[in-house]
C-alpha positions in Angstrom: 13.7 1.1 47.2 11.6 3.9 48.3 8.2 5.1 47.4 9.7 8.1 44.7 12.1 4.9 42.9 9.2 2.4 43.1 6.9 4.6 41.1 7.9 5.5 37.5 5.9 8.4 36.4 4.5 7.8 32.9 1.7 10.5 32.4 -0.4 9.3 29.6 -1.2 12.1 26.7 -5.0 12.0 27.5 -6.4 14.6 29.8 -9.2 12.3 30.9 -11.3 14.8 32.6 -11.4 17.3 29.7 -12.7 14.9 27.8 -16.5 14.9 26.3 -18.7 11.3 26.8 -22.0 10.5 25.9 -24.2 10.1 28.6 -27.3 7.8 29.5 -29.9 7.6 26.7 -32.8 8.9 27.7 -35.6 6.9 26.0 -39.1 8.2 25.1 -42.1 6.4 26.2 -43.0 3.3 25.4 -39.4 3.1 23.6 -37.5 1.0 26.5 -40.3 -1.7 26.0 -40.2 -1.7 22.1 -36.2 -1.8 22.5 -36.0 -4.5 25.0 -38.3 -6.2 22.9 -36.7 -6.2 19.7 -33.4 -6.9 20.9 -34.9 -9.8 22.7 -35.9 -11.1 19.3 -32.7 -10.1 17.8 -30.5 -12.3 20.2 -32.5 -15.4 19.4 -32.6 -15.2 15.9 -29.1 -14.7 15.5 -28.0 -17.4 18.1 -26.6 -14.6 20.1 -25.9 -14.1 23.7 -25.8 -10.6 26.2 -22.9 -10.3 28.4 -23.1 -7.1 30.3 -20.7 -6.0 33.1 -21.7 -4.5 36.5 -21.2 -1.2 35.8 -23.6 -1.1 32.6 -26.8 0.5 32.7 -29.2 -1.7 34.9 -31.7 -2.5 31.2 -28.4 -4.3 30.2 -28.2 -6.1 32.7 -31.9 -7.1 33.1 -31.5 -8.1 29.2 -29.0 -10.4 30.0 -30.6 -12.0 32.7 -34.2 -12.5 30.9 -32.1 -13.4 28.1 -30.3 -16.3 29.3 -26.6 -14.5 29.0 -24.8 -13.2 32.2 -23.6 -10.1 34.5 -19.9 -10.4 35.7 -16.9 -9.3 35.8 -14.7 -8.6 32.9 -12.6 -12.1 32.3 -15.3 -14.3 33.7 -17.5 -12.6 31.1 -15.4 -14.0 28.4 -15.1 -16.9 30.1 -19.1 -17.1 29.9 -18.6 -16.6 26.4 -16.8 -19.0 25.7 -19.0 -21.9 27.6 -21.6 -20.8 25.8 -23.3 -22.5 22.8 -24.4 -18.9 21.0 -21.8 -18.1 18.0 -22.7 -14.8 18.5 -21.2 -12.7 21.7 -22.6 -9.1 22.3 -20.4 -7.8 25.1 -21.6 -4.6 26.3 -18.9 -3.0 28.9 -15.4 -1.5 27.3 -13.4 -2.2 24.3 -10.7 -4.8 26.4 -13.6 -6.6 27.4 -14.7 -7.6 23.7 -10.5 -7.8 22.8 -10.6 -10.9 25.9 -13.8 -12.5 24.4 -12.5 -12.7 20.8 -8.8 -13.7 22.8 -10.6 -16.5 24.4 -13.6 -17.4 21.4 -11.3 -16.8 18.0 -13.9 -18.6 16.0 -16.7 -16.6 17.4 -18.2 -13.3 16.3 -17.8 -10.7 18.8 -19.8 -7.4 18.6 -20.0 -4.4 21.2 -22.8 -1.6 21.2 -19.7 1.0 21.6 -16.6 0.5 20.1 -15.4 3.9 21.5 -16.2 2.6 24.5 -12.8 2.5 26.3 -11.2 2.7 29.7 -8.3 5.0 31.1 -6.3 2.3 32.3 -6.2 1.2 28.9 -6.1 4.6 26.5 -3.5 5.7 29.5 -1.0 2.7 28.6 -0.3 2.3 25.4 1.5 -0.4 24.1 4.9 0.8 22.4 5.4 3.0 25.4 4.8 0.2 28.1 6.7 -2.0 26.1 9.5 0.8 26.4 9.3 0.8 29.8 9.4 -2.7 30.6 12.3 -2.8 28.2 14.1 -0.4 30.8 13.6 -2.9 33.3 14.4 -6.6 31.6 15.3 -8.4 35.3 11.5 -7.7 36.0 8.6 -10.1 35.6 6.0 -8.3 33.7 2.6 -8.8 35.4 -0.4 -6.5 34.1 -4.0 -6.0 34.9 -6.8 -7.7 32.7 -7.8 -3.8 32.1 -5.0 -3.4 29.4 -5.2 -3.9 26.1 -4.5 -7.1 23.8 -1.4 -5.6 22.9 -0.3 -5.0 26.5 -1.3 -8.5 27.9 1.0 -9.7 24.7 3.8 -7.6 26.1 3.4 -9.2 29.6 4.5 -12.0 31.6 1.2 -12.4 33.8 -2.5 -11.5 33.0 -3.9 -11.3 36.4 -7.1 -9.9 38.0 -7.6 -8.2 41.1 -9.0 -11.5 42.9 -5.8 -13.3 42.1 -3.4 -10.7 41.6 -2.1 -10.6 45.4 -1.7 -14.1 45.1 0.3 -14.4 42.4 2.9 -11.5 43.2 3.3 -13.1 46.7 4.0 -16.5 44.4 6.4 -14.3 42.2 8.1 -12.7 45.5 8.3 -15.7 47.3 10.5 -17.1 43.9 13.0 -14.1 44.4 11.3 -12.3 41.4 11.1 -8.2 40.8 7.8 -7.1 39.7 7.0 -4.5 37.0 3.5 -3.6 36.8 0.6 -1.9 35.2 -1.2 0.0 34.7 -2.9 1.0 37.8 -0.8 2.4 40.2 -3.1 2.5 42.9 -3.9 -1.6 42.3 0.2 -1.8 42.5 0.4 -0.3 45.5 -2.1 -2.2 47.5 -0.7 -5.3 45.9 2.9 -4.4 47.0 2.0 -3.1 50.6 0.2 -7.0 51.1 3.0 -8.9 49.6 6.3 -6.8 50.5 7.3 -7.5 46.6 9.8 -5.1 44.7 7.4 -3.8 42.2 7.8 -0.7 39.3 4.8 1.2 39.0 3.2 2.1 35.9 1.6 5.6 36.6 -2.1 4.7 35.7 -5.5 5.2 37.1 -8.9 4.9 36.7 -11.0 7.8 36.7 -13.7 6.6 38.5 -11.7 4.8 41.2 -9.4 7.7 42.0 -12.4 10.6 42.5 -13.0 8.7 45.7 -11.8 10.6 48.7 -10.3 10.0 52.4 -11.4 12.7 53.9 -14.6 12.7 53.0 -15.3 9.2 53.3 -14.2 10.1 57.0 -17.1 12.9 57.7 -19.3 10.1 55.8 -18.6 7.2 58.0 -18.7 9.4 60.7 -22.3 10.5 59.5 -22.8 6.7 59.4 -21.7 4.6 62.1 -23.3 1.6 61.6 -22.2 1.0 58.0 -19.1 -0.9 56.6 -17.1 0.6 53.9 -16.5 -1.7 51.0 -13.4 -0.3 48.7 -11.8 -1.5 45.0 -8.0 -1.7 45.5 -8.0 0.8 42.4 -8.9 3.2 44.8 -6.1 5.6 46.4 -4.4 4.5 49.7 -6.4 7.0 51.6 -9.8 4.9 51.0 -8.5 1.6 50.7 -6.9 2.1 54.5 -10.5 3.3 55.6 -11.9 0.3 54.7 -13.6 -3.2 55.7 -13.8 -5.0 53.0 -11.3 -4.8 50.3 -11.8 -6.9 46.8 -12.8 -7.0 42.9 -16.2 -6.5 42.3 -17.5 -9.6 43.0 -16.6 -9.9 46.4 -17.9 -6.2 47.4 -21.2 -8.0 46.3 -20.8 -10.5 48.0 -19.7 -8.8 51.2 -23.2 -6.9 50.9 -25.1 -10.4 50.9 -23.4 -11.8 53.8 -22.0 -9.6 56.0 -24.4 -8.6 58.6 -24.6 -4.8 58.8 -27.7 -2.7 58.3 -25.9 -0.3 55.6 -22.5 -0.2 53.3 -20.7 3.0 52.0 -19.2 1.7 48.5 -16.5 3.1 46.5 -16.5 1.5 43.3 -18.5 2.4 40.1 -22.2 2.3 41.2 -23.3 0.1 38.5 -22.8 -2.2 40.7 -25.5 -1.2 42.9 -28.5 -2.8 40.6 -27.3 -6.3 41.9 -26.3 -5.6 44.7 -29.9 -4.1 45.8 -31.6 -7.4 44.1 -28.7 -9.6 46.0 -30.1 -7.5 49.7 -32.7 -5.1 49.1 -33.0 -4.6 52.6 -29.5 -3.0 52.6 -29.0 0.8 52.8 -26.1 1.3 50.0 -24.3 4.6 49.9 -22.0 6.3 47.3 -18.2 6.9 48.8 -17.8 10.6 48.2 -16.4 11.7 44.9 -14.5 15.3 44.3 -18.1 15.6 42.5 -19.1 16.4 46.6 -17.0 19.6 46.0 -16.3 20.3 42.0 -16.3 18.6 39.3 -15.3 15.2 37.8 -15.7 13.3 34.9 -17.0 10.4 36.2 -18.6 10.8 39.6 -18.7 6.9 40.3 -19.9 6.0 37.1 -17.7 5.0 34.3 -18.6 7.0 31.5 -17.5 4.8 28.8 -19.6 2.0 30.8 -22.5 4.8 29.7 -21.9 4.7 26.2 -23.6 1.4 26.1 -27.5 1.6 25.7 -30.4 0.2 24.7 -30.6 2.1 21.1 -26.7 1.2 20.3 -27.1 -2.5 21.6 -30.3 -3.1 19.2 -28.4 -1.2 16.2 -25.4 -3.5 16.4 -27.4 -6.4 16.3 -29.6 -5.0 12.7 -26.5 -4.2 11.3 -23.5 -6.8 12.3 -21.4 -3.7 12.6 -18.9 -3.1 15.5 -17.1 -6.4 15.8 -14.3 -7.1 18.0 -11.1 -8.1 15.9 -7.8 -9.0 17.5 -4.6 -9.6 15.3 -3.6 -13.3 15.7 0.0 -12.8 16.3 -0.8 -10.4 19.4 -3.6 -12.9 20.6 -1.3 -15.8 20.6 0.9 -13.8 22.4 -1.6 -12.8 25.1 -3.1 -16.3 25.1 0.1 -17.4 26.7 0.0 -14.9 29.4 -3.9 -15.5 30.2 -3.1 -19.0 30.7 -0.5 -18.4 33.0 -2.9 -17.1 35.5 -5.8 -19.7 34.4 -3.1 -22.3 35.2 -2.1 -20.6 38.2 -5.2 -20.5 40.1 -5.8 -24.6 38.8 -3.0 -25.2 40.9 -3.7 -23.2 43.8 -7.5 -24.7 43.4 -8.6 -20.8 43.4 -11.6 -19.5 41.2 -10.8 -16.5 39.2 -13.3 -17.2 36.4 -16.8 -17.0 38.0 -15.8 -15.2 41.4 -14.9 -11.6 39.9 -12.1 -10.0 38.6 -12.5 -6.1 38.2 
């Protein structure tokens, strides 16, 4: 099969980058404190608990922390979630993440700060048209990315993440199986260049991951000898090649705690980089150039969806009970199944995906 056949174009309606986001709040003084405060109040009153993904803004993630809730990855924030005692979850990232908490917690109440808080790999694969695609393949296992929406994850075979999703397509493979996957086509391709699997490619991308460019993260590392490059497989094929370290979030951040080198060049949303300078604040962390080096972008290694969650938006939802996370029951049945496929998976294989990253 070559590269052309492998890769079925499916440009999603959304022109991403002509798009209009909020940005970071900007808080008056003495309004961060009142905030953080308040919402501290808020959460224990309500017997409610702050999950807050890496790429948030760093006060969400300090909230959770002072607060007795948790900073993770996407799935293992649900899985938090779901341990947890609180009937209450406030998840602040994007709308899947909240969809995977209510999958996991049915009987709990699930609120986000933002619920037009969103990701392109989702908004970019909708449901009835990946469900018409995979229908144009039916010999092919269906195998998605945990960044896809309930609706998608009911369509699939396989829920994985990107710390297990090598393993399992090798598994498929290694069964004689053909692989359809999605959404993001960079993520397949790494996946299928490690495992030698016959995969279809959904034609998605995130918009953060793809800014990230060869070249320049050349003339960088160049600038920069000393310093290893840690790269997200969502990340084109130009950077992932360039790069030491390649893994979910969780193991970039780890690679900074234990990897002895006096400096890192990281291409993945730098959110990240509040933990990892309180993991090694002795590390020099760099940016992996973006085409923001050169002209514009929409999201210049920062998710701006991750930036629609704040401070003022967090505290509101919590006053009011409004924006909660509702999943039809049919479709989270449906994607149950397909979560538990990889849960069980990794029981077998005695490999953490909950608690050791996933995004």
């Amino acid at each position: 099969m070559s590269e052309a056949q492998a890769i079925e174009l499916r440009r999603p309606a959304a022109n991403f980058r002509e798009e209009a986001f909020s940005s970071a709040e900007e808080l008056a003084q003495g309004e961060r404190e009142a905030l953080m405060d308040r919402i501290k109040s808020l959460l224990k009153e309500q017997n409610a608990v702050l999950v807050a993904h890496y790429y948030t803004a760093a006060d969400l993630q300090i909230l959770a922390d002072e607060t007795g809730g948790y900073v993770s990855d996407s799935l293992d924030m649900a899985r938090f979630g779901k341990e947890h005692p609180a009937q209450t979850l406030v998840v602040a990232g994007v709308r899947f993440m909240g969809e995977t908490a209510k999958i996991l917690t049915p009987e709990k109440r699930v609120l986000m700060p933002e619920l037009e808080a969103t990701c392109s790999l989702d908004i970019g694969c909708p449901a009835d048209e990946f469900s018409a695609f995979c229908d144009q393949y039916p010999d092919h296992t269906v195998v998605v990315y945990a960044n896809t929406s309930a609706a998608v994850k009911a369509r699939a075979d396989w829920v994985v993440t990107s710390s297990i999703a090598v393993d399992v397509v090798k598994h498929l493979h290694e069964r004689g199986e053909k692989i359809l996957w999605g959404p993001d086509k960079h993520l397949g391709d790494y996946i299928r260049r490690e495992t030698g699997a016959e995969m279809v490619l959904w034609d998605g991308s995130c918009i953060v991951h793809e800014e990230f460019k060869g070249l320049e993260l050349e003339k960088l590392r160049a600038e920069h000898p000393d310093a290893l490059i840690l790269v997200h497989p969502e990340s084109p094929r130009a950077v992932v090649e360039q790069a030491d370290v390649v893994g979910s979030t969780s193991k970039l951040l780890q690679a900074v705690q234990t990897m002895d080198a006096p400096a890192f060049i990281v291409a993945t949303d730098n959110g990240i980089f509040h933990k990892m300078r309180q993991a090694a604040p002795d590390k020099h962390l760099l940016e992996a150039p973006t085409a923001g080096r050169s002209a514009t972008c929409s999201s210049c290694a920062h998710c701006p969806w991750m930036a629609m969650n704040g401070l003022r938006n967090l505290a509101h939802v919590l006053e009011t009970g409004s924006n909660e996370i509702f999943v039809d029951p049919a479709i989270a049945e449906q994607a149950l199944v397909s979560l538990n496929r990889m849960l069980d998976f990794s029981a077998a294989r005695n490999s953490v995906v909950l608690g050791r990253g996933d995004a």
